[in-house]
C-alpha positions as CSV (number, residue, x, y, z in Angstrom):
1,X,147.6,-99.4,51.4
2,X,146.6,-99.0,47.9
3,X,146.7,-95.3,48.1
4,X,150.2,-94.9,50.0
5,X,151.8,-97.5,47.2
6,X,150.0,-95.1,44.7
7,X,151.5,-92.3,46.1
8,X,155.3,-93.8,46.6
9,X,155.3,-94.9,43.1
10,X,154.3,-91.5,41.9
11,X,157.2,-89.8,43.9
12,X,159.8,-91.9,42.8
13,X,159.1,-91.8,39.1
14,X,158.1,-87.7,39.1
15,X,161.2,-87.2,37.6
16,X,160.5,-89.3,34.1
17,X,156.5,-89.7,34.5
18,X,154.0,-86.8,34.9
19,X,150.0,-87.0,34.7
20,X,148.3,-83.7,33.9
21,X,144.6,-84.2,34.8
22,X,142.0,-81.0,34.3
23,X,142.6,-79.2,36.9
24,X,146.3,-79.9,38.3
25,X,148.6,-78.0,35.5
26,X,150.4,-76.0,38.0
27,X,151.0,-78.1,41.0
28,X,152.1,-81.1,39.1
29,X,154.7,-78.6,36.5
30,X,155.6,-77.1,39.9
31,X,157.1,-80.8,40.5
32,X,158.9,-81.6,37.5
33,X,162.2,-81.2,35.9
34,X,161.3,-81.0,32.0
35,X,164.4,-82.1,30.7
36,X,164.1,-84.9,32.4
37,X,160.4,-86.4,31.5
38,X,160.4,-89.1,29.5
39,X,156.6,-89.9,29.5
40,X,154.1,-87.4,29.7
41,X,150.2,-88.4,30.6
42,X,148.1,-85.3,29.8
43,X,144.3,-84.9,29.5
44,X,143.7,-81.4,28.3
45,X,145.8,-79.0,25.8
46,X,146.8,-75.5,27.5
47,X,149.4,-73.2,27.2
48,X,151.8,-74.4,30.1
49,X,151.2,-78.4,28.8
50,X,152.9,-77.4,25.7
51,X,155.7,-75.6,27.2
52,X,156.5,-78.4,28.9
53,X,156.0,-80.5,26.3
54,X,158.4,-78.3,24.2
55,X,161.2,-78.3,26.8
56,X,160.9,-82.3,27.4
57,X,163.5,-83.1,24.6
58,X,163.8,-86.4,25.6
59,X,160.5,-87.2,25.5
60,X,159.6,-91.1,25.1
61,X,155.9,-91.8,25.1
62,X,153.3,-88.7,24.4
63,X,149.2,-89.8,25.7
64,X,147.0,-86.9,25.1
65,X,143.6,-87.9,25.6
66,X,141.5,-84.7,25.2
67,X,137.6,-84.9,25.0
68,X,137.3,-81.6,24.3
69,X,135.4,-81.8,21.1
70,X,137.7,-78.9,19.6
71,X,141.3,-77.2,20.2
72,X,142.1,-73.5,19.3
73,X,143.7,-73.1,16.1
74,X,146.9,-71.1,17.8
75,X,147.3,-74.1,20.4
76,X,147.3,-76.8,17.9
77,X,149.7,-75.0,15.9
78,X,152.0,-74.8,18.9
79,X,151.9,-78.2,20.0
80,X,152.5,-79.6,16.5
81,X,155.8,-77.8,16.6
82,X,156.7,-78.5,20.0
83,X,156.7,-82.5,18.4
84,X,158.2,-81.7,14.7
85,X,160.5,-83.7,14.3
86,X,161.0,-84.9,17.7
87,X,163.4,-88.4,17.1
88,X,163.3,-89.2,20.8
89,X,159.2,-90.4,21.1
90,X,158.5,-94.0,20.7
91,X,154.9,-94.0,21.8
92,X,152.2,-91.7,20.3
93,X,149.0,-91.5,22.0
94,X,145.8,-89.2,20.5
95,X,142.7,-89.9,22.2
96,X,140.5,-87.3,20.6
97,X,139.1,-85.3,17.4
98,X,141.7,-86.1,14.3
99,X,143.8,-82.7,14.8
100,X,147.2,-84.2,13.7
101,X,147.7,-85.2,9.5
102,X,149.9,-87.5,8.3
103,X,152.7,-85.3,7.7
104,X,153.1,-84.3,11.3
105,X,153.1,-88.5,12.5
106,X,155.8,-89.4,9.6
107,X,158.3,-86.9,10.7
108,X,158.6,-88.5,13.8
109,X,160.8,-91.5,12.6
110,X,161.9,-93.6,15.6
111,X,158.2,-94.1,16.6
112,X,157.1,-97.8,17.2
113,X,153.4,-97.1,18.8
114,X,150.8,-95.1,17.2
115,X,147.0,-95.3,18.5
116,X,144.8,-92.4,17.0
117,X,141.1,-92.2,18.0
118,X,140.5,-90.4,14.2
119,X,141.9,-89.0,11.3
120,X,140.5,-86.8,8.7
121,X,143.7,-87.2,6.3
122,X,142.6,-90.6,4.5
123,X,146.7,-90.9,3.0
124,X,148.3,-93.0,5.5
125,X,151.0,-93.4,3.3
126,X,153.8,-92.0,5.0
127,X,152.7,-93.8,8.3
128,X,153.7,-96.3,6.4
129,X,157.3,-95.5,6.1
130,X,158.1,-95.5,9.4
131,X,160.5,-98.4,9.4
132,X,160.8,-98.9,13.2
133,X,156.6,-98.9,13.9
134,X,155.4,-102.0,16.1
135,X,152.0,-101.3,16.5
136,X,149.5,-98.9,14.2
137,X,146.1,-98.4,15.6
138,X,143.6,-96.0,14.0
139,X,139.9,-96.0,14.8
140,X,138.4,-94.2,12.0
141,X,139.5,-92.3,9.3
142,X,137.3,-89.8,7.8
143,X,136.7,-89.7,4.2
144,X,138.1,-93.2,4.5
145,X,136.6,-94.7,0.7
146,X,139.7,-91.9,-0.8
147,X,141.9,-93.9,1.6
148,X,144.9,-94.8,-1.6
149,X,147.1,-98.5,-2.1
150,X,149.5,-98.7,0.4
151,X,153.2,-99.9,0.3
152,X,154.0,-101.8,3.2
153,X,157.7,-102.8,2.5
154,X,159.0,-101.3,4.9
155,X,157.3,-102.2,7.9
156,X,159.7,-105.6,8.9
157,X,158.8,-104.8,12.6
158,X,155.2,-104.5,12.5
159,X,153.8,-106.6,15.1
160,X,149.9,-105.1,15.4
161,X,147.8,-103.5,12.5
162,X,144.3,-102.4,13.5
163,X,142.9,-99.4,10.7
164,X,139.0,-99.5,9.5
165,X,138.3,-102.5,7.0
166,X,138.0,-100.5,3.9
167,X,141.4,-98.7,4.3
168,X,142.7,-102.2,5.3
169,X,141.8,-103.6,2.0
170,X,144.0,-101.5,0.0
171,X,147.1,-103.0,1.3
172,X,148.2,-105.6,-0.7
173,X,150.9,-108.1,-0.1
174,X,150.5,-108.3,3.6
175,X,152.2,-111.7,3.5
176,X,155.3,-109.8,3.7
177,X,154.8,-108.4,7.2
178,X,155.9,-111.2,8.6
179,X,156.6,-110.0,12.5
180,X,152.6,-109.1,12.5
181,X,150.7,-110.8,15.7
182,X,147.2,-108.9,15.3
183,X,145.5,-107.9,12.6
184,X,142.1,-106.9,12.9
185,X,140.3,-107.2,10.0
186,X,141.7,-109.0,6.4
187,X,139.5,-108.4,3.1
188,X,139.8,-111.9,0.7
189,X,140.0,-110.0,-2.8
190,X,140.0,-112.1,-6.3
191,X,143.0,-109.9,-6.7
192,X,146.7,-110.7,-6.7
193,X,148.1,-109.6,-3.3
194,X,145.2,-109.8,-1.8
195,X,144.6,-113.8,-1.7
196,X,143.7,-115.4,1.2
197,X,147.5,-117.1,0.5
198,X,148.8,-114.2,1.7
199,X,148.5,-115.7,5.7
200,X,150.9,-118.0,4.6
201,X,154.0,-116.6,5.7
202,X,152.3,-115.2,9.1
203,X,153.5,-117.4,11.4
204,X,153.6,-114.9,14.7
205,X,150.0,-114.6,14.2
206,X,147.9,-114.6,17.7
207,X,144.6,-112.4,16.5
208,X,143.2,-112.6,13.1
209,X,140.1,-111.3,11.7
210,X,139.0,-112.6,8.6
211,X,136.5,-110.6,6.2
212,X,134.7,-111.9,2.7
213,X,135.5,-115.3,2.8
214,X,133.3,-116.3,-0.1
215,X,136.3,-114.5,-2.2
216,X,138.4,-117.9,-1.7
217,X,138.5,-118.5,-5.5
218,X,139.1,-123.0,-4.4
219,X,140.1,-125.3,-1.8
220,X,143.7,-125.0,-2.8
221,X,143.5,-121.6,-1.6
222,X,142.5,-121.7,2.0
223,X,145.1,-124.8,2.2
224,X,148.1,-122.6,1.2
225,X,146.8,-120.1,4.3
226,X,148.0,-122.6,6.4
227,X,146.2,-121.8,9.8
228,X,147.3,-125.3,10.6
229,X,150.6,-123.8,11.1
230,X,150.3,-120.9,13.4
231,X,150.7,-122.4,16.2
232,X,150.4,-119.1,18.6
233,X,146.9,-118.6,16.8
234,X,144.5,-118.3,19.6
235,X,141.6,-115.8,18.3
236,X,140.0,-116.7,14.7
237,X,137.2,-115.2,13.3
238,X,135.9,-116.1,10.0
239,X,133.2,-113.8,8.4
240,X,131.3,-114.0,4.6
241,X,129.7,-111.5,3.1
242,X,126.9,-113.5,1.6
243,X,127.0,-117.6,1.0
244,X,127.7,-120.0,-1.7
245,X,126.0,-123.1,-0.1
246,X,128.2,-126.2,-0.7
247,X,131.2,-124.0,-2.3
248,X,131.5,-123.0,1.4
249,X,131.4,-126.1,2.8
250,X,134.6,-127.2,0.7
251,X,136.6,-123.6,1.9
252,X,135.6,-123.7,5.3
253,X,137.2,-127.7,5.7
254,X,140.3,-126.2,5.0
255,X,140.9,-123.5,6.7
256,X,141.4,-125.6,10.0
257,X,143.3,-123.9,12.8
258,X,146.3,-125.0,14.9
259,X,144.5,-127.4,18.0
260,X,145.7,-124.3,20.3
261,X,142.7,-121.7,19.4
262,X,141.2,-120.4,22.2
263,X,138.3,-118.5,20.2
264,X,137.0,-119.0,17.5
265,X,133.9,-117.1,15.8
266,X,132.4,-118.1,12.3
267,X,129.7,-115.3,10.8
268,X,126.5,-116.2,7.7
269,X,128.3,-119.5,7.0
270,X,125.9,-120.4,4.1
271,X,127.5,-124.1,4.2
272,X,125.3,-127.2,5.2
273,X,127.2,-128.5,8.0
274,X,130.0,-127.2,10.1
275,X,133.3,-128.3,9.0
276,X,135.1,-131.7,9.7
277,X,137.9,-130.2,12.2
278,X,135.0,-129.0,14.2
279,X,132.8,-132.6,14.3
280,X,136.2,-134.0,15.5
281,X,136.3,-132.6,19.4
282,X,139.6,-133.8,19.9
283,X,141.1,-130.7,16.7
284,X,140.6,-128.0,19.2
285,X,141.6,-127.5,22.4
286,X,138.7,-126.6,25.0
């Protein structure tokens, strides 16, 4: 049964949805009306797959994940200009080596989902300015310590932001993104727009990943963060990077989470006890 669904589903949606896996380039492009495709699953790069790719023009979500552990030079160059400046893709999918820079993601303006396994362009500025983007994920960027401060102004729809921790740390102000739901992996800084205040504001918040605690300057601090407040807060995890004994005690009692926090994972604590809102079983809910 499983199968015959499988291959019903596939027959009614060949028209808008077309898996190339190794192996099936012609049969499936035999299949398929170009024009028509709005979502293309592909696992290899090949002549034909960028023909098609080219002659999709209304092309909605691109998933290229290619393991081959390089691309010729002339068939990169192709398929980076059968996307330039494509304003009909939404959903950007490269599962690979980091063939595609900056430039070539920020031309595509209407996007609102970016995953890329790796980069080896550390200016993610102009990612940045692509005012409709939901979700930014970026596994690792290469040469990542020249990553440079990012302006995240314009970002009011950013709901998910998951980029290594050090290039994460250069973007200040992140109170102001103020749809965000996940983000995987906040530095504290003793820096202005980089407080741990600047959860305040964060109230979609579901996922949060906290890094260098110890760099809560006081106690008034990791009040105005609020956790208390985000009620749709269900993963919490609070990491320092070395301890300050009873100092941490003090932070770590006010940083209590909203009683709906499913998870919650604490990392070299340095404090002498666990915190008050955990010794009271009834401030979480199991």
């Amino acid at each position: 049964m499983h199968d015959l669904m499988y291959e019903l589903a596939h027959s009614v949606s060949i028209e808008e949805c077309s898996r190339f896996k190794d192996g099936d380039h012609s049969a499936e492009a035999n299949r398929i009306s170009p024009p028509k495709v709005r979502h293309l699953y592909i696992q290899s790069i090949t002549s034909e797959i960028i023909t098609i790719i080219s002659q999709s023009k209304n092309l909605r979500t691109l998933i290229i994940e290619n393991e081959a552990s390089s691309i010729q030079q002339e068939l990169m160059s192709d398929l980076k200009k059968s996307i330039k400046g494509r304003t009909s893709l939404r959903l950007l999918k490269l599962a690979g080596q980091g063939w595609f820079g900056m430039n070539d993601v920020a031309e595509l303006k209407h996007l609102r989902y970016i995953y890329m396994s790796a980069t080896d362009e550390p200016n993610l500025c102009k990612l940045f300015k692509l005012c409709h983007l939901q979700v930014l994920r970026i596994l690792k960027i290469d040469k990542e310590e020249k990553v440079s401060p990012i302006d995240i102004g314009n970002l009011p729809s950013l709901q998910k932001l998951d980029i290594p921790k050090r290039a994460l740390s250069t973007i200040p102000h992140i109170g102001k993104l103020t749809s965000l739901r996940e983000l995987n992996g906040f530095s504290v800084r003793k820096k202005d727009g980089h407080n741990i205040t600047e959860l305040q504001n964060l109230g979609k918040l579901r996922r949060i990943i906290v890094f260098d605690v110890q760099n809560v300057s006081n106690c008034n601090e990791a009040d105005a963060a609020k956790l208390d407040n985000k009620m749709e807060m269900k993963v919490l995890s609070l990491s320092w990077s070395h301890g300050q004994g009873g100092i941490d005690d003090h932070i770590l009692n006010k940083l209590v989470p909203h009683r709906n926090l499913k998870h919650l994972t604490i990392s070299r604590y340095n404090g002498i006890k666990p915190p008050m809102w955990i010794q009271s079983s009834h401030r979480l809910a199991v």
